[in-house]
N, C-alpha and C positions, 0 to 999 in steps of 0.2 A: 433508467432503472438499473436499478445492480444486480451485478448476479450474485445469488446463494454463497455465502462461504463457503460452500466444501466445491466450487469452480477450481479450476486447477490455477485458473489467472491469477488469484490471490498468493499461491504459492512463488506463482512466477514473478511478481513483483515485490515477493520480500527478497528473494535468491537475486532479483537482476534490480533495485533500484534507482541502480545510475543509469538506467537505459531511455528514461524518461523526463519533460522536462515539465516542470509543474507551474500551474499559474497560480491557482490560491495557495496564499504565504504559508498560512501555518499548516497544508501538506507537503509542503516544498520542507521545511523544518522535521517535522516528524520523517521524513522518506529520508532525509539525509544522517537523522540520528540510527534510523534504520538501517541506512548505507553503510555508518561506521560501524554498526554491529554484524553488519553482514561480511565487512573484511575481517573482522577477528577471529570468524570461523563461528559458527552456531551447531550447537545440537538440534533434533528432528524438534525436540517438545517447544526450546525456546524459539524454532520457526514458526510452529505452530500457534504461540501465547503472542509474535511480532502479528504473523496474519490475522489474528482475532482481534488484535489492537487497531490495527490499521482498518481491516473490516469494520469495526466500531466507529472509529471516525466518518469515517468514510458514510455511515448509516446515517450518524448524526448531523452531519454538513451537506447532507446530500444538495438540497438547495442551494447552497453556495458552492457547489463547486460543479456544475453540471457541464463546463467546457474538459475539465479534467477528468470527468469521468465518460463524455464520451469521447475522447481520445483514445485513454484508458481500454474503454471494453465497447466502444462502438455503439 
């Protein structure tokens, strides 16, 4: 099960992406487009509009991806 978007974990995996390593492809793809937007430097809102994305995903694949998501958030 996922936790709630406003969890703090969401924030901590748009701020640290490389910290993890993903098994389904296309979030291993979107975490890494994420990664590169995270070294460019982000404001609070485009963090915010990455976490909702990625939360989004993340809702929608939940099925497919339930090794990465309990890695993830346990």
């Amino acid at each position: 099960m996922l936790p709630p978007r406003t969890d703090p974990r969401w924030t901590a995996l748009i701020e640290r992406p490389d910290n993890h390593t993903y098994e389904f492809l296309a979030l291993r793809i979107l975490m890494q487009r994420v990664a590169l937007k995270a070294r460019r430097g982000v404001e609070r809102a485009d963090q915010d509009a990455m976490a909702d994305e990625v939360y989004g995903f993340f809702q929608k694949n939940q099925t497919l991806m339930v090794n990465d998501i309990s890695t993830l958030f346990g």
